[in-house]
N, CA and C atoms as an extended XYZ file, in Angstrom:
426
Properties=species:S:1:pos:R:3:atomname:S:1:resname:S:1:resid:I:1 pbc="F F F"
N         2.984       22.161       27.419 N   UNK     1
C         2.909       20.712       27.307 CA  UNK     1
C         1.983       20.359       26.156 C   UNK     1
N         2.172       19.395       25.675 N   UNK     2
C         1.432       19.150       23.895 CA  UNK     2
C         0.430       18.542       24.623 C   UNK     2
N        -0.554       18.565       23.982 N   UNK     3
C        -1.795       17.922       24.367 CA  UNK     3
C        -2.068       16.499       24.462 C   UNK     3
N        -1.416       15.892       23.473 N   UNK     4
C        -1.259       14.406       22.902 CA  UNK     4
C        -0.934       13.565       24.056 C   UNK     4
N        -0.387       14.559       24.707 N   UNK     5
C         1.053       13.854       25.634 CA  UNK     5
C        -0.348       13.159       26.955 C   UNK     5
N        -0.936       14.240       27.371 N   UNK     6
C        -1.767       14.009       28.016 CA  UNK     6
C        -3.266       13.144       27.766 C   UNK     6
N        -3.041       12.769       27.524 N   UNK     7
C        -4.205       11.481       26.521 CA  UNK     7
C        -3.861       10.233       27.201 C   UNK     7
N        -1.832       10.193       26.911 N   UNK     8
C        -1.966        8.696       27.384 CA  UNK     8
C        -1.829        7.742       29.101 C   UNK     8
N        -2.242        7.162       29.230 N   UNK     9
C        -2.098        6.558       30.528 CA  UNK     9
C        -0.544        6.455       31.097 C   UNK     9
N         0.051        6.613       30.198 N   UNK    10
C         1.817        5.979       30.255 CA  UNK    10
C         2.920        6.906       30.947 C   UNK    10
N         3.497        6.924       31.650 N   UNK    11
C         4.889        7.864       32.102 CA  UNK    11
C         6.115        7.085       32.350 C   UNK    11
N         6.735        8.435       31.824 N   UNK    12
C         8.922        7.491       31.718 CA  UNK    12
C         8.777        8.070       33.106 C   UNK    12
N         9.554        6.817       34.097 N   UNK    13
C        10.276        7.215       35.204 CA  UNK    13
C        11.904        6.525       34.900 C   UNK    13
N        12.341        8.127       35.133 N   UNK    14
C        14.199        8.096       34.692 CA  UNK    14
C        14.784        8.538       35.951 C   UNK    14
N        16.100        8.037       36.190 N   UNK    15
C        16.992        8.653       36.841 CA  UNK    15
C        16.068        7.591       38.635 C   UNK    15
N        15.812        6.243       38.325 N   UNK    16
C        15.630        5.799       39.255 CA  UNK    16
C        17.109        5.000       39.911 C   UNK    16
N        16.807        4.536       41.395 N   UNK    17
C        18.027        3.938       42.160 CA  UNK    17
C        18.018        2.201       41.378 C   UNK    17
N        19.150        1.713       41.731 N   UNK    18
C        19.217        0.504       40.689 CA  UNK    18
C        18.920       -0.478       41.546 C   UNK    18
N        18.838       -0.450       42.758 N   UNK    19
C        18.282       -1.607       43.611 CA  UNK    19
C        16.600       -1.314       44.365 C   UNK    19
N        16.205       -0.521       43.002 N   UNK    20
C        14.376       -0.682       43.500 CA  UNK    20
C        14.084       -1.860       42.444 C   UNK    20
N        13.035       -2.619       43.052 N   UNK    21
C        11.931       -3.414       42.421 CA  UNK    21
C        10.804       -2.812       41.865 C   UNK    21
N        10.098       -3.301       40.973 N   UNK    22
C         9.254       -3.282       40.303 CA  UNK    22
C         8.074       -2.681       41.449 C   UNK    22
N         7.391       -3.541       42.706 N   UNK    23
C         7.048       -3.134       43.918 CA  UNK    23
C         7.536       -2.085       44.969 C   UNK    23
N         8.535       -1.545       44.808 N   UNK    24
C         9.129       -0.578       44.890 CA  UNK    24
C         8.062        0.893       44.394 C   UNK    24
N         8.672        0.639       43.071 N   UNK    25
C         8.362        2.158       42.476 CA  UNK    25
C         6.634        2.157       42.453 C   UNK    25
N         6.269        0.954       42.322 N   UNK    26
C         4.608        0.669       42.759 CA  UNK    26
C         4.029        1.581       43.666 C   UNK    26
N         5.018        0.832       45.117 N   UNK    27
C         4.664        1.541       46.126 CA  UNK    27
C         4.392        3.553       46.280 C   UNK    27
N         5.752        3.837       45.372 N   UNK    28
C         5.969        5.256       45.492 CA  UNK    28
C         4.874        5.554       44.654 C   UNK    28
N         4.358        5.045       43.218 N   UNK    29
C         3.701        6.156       42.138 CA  UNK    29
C         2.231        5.416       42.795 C   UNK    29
N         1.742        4.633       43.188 N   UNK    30
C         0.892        4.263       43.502 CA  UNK    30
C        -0.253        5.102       44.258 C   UNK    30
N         0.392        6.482       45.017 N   UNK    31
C         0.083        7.399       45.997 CA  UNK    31
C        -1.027        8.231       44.992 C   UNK    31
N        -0.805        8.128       43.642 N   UNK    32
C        -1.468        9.202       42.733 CA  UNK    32
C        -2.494        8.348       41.766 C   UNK    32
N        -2.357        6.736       42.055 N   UNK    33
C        -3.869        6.595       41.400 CA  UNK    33
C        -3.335        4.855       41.270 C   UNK    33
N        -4.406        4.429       40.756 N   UNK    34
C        -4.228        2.773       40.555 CA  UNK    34
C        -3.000        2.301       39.045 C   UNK    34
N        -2.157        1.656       39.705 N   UNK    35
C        -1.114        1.174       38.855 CA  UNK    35
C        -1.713       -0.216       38.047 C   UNK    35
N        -1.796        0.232       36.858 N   UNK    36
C        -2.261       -1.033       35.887 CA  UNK    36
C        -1.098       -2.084       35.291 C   UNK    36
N         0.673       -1.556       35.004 N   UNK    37
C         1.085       -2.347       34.043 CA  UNK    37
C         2.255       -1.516       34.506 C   UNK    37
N         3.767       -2.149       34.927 N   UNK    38
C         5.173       -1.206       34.658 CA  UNK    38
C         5.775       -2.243       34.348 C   UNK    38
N         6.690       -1.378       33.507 N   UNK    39
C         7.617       -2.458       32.558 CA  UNK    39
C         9.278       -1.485       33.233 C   UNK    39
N         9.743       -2.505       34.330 N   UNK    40
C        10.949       -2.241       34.732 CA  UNK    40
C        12.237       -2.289       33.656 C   UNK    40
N        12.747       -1.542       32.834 N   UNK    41
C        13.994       -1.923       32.203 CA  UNK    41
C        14.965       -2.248       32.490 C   UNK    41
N        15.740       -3.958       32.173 N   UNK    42
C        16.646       -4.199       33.203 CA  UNK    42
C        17.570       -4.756       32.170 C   UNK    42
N        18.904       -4.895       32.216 N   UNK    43
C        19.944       -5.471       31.458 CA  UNK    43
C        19.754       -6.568       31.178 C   UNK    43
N        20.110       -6.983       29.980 N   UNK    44
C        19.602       -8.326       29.415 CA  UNK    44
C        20.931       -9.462       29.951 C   UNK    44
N        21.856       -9.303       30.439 N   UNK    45
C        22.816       -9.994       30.704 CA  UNK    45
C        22.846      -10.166       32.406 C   UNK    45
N        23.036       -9.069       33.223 N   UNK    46
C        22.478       -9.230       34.853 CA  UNK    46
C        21.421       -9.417       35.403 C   UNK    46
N        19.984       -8.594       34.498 N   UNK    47
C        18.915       -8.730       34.971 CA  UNK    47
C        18.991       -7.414       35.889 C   UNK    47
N        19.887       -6.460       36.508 N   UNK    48
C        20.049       -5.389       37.128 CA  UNK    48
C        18.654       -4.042       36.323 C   UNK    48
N        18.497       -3.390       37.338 N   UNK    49
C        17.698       -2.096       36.880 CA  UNK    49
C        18.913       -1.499       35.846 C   UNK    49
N        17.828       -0.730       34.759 N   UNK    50
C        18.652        0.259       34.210 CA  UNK    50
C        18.648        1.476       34.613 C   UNK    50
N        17.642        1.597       35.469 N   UNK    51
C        17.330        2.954       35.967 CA  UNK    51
C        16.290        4.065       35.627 C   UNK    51
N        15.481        2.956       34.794 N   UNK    52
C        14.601        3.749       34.296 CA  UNK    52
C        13.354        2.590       33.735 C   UNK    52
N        12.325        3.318       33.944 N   UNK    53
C        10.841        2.221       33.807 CA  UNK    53
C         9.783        3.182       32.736 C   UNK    53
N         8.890        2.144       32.564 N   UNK    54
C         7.680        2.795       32.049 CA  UNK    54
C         6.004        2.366       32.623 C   UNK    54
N         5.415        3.194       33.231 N   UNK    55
C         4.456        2.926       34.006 CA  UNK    55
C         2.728        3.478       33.424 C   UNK    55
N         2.231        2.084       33.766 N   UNK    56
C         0.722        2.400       33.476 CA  UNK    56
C        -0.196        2.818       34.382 C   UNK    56
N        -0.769        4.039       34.466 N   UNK    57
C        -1.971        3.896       35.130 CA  UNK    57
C        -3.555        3.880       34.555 C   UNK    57
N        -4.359        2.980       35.662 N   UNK    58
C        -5.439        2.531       35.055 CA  UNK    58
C        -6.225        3.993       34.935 C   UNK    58
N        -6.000        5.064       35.269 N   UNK    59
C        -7.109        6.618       34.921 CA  UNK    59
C        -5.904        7.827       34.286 C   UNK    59
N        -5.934        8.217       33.699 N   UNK    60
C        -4.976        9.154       32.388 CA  UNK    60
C        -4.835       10.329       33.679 C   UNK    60
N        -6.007       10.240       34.182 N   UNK    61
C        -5.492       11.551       35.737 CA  UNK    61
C        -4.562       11.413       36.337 C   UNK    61
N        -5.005        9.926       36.777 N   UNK    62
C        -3.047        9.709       37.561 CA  UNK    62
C        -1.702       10.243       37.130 C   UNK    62
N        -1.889       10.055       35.993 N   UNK    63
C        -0.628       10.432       35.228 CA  UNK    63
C        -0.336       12.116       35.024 C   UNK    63
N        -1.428       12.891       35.014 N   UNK    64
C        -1.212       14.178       35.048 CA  UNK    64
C        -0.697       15.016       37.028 C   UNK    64
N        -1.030       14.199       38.085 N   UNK    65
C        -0.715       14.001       39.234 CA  UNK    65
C         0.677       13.390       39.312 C   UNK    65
N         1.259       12.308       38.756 N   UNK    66
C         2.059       11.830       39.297 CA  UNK    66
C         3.234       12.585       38.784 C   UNK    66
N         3.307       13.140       37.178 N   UNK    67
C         4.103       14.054       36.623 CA  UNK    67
C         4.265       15.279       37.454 C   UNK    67
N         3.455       15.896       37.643 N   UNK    68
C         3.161       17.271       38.376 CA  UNK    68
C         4.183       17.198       39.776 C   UNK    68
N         3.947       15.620       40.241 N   UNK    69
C         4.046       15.649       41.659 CA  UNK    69
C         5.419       15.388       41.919 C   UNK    69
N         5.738       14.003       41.399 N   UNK    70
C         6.816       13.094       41.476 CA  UNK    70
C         8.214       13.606       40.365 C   UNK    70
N         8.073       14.599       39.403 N   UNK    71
C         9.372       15.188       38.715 CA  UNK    71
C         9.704       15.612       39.315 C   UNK    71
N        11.218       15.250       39.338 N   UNK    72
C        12.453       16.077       40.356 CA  UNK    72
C        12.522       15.414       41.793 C   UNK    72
N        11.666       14.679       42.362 N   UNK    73
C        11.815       14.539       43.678 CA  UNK    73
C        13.403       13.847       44.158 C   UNK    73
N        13.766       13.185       45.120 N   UNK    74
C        14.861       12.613       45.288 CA  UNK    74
C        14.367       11.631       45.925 C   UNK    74
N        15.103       10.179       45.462 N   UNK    75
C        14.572        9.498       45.958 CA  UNK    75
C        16.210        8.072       45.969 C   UNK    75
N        16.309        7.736       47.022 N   UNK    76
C        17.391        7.640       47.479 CA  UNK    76
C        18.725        8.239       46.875 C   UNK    76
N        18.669        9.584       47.230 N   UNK    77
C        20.165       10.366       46.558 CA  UNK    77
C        19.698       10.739       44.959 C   UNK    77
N        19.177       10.256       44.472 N   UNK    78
C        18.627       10.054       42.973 CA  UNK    78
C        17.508       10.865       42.918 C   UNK    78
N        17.802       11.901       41.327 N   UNK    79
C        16.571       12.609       41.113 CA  UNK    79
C        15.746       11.828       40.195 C   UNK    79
N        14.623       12.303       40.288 N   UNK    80
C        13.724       11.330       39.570 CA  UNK    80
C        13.275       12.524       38.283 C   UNK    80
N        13.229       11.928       37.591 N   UNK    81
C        12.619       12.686       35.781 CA  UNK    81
C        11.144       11.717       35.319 C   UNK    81
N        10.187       12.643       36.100 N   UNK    82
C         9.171       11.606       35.452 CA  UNK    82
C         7.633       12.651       34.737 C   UNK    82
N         8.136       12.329       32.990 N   UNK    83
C         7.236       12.546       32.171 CA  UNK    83
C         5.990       11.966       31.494 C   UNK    83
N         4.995       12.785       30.624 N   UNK    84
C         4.596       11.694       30.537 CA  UNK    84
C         4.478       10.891       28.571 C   UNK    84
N         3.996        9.805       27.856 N   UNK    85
C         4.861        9.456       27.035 CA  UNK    85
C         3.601        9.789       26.059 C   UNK    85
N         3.946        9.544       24.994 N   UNK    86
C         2.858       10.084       23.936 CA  UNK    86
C         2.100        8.633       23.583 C   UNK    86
N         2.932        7.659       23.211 N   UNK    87
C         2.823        6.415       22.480 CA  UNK    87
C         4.013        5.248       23.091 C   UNK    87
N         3.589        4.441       23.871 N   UNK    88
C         4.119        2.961       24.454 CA  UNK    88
C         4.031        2.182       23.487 C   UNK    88
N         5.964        1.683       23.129 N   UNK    89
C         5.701        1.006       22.046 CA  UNK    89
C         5.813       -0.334       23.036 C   UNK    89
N         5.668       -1.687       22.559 N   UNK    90
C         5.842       -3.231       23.062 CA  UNK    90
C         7.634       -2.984       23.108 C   UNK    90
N         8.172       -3.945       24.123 N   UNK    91
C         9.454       -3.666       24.183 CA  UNK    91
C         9.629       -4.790       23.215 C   UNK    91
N        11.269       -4.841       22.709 N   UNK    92
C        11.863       -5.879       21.987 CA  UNK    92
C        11.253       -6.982       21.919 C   UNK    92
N        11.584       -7.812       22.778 N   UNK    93
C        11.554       -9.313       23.468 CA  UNK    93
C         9.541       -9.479       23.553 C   UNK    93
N         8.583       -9.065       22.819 N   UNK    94
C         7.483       -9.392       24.010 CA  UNK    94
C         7.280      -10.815       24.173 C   UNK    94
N         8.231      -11.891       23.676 N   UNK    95
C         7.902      -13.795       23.866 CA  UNK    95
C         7.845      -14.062       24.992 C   UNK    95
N         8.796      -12.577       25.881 N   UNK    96
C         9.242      -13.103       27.373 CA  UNK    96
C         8.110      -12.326       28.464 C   UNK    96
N         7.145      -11.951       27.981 N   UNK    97
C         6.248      -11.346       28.286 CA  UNK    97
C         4.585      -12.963       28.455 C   UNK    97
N         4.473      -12.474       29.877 N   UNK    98
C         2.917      -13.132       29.999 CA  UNK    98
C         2.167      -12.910       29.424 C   UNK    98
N         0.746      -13.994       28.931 N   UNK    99
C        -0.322      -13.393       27.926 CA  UNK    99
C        -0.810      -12.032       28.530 C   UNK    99
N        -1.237      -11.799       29.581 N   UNK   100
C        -1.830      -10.735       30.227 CA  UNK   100
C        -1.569       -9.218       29.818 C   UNK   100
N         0.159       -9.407       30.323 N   UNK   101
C         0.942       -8.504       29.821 CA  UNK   101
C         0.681       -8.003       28.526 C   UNK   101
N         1.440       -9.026       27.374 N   UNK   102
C         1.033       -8.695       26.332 CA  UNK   102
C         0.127       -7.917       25.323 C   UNK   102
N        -1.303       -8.477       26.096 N   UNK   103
C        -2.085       -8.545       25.691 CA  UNK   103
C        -2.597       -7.240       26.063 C   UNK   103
N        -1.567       -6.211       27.559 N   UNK   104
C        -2.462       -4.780       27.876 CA  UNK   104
C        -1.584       -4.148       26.708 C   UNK   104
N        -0.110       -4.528       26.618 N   UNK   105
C         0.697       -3.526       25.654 CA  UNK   105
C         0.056       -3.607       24.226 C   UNK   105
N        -0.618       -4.523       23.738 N   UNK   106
C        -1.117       -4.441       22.577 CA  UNK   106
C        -2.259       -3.727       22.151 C   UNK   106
N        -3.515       -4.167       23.060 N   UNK   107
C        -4.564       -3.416       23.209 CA  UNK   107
C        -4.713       -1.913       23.708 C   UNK   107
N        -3.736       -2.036       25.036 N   UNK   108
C        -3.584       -0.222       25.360 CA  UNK   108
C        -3.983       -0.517       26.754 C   UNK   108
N        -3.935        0.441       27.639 N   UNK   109
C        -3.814        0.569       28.709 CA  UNK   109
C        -4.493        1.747       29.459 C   UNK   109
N        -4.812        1.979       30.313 N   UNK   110
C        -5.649        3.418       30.338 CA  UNK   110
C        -7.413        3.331       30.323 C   UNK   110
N        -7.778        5.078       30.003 N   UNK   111
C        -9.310        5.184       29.675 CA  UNK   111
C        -9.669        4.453       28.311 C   UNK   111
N        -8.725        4.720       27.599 N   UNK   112
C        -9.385        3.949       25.881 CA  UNK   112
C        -9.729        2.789       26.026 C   UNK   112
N        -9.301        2.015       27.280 N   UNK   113
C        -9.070        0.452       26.762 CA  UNK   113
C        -9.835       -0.138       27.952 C   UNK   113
N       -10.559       -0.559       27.970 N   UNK   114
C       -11.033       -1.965       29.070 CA  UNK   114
C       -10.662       -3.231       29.427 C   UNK   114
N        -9.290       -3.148       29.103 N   UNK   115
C        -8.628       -4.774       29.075 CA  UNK   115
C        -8.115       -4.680       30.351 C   UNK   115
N        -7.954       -3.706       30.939 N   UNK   116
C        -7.730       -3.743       32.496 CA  UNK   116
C        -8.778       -4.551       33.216 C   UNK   116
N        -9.757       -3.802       32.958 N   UNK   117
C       -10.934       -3.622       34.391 CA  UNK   117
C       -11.489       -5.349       33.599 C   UNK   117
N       -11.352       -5.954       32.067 N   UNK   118
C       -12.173       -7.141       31.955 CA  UNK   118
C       -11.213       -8.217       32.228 C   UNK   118
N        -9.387       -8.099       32.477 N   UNK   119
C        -8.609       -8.580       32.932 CA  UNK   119
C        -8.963       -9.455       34.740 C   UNK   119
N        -8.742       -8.437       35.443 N   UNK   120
C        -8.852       -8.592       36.654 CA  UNK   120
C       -10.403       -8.756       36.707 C   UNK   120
N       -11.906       -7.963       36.244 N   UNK   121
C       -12.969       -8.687       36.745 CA  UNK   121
C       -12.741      -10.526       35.673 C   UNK   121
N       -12.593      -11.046       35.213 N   UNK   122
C       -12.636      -12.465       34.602 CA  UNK   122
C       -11.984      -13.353       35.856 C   UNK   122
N       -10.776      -12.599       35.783 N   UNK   123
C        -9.909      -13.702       36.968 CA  UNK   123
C       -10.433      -13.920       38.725 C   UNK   123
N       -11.334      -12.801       38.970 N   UNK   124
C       -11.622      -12.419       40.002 CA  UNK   124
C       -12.848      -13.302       40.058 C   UNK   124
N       -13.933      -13.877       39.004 N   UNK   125
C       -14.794      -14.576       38.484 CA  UNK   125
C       -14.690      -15.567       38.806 C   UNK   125
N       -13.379      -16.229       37.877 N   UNK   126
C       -12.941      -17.517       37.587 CA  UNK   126
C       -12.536      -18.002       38.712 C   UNK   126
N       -11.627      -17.535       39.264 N   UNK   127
C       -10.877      -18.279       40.502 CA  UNK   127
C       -10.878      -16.861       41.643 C   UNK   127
N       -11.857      -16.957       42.488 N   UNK   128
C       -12.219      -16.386       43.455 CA  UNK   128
C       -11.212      -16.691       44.694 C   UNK   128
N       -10.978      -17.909       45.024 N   UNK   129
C       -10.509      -18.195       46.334 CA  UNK   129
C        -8.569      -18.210       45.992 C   UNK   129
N        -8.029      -17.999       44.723 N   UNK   130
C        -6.769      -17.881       44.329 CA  UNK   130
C        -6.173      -16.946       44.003 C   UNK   130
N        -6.580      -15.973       44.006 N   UNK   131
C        -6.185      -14.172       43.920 CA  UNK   131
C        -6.493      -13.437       45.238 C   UNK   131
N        -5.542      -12.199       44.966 N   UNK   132
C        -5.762      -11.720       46.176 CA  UNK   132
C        -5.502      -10.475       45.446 C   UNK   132
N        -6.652       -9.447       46.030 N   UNK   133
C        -6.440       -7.730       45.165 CA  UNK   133
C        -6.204       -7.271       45.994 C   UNK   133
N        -4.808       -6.060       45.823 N   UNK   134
C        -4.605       -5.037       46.651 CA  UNK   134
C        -4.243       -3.775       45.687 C   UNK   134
N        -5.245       -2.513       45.871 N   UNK   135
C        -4.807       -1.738       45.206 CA  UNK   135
C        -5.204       -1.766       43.555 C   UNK   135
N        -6.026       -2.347       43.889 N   UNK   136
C        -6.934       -2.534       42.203 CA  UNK   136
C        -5.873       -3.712       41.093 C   UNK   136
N        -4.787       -4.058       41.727 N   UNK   137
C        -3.867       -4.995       41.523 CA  UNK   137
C        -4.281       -6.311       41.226 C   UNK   137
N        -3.766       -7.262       40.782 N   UNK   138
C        -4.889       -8.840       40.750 CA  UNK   138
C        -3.494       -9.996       41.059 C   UNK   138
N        -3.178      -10.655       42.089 N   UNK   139
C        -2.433      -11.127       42.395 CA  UNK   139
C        -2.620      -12.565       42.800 C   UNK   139
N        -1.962      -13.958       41.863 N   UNK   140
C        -1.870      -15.069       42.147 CA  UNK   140
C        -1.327      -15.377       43.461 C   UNK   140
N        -1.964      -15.891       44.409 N   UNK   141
C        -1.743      -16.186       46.186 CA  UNK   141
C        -0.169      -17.365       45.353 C   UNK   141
N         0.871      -17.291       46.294 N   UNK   142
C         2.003      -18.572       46.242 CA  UNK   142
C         1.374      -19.501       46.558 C   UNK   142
């Protein structure tokens, strides 16, 4: 395995089922460390999964765990192919992307970058009684 590879926070999950959610695959890679950022790839015309994502975790360990762990498994009938990526580029479209978002794919994601941990501590600051954290997650209450 190249060394490079292991640096970044980022892993392709391929060969997923087309009726998981975003919370879905959360749930599954979540087991191997705190999920910072996944970018579900979905058809620009249905909005359907393509079957394949790209996932952040907030510690570069996770990612050497979740590769190790989660390649090959089966997961409804479906094998899963999950590597990990050298360099996360911004997808096409980022207009359709939240500032937040944006703003981790630009800066970076992972140990290099603190836009995680100054993300969620600001909001957690600002509006205390309107978020709700689960899982190192930072979530606007409906």
């Amino acid at each position: 395995m190249n060394q490079m590879n292991r640096k970044s926070s980022w892993i392709f999950i391929g060969g997923l089922p087309f009726g998981l959610s975003e919370g879905d695959i959360i749930c599954i890679f979540s087991q191997y460390g705190e999920v910072a950022n996944i970018n579900l790839v979905r058809d620009k015309v249905t909005g359907k999964c393509k079957g394949f994502c790209f996932l952040c975790y907030e510690d570069q360990r996770s990612t050497n765990l979740a590769v190790d762990n989660l390649n090959s498994i089966k997961v409804c009938g479906r094998t899963l192919r999950v590597d990990h990526v050298e360099q996360y580029k911004i997808p096409k479209n980022p207009d359709k992307l939240d500032e937040d978002a944006l703003r981790i794919l630009q800066e970076g994601c992972g140990p290099e970058s603190l836009i995680i941990k100054t993300l969620v501590n600001s909001d957690v600051q600002e509006n205390p009684p309107a978020l709700e954290t689960r899982k190192g997650l930072t979530f606007k209450k409906p």
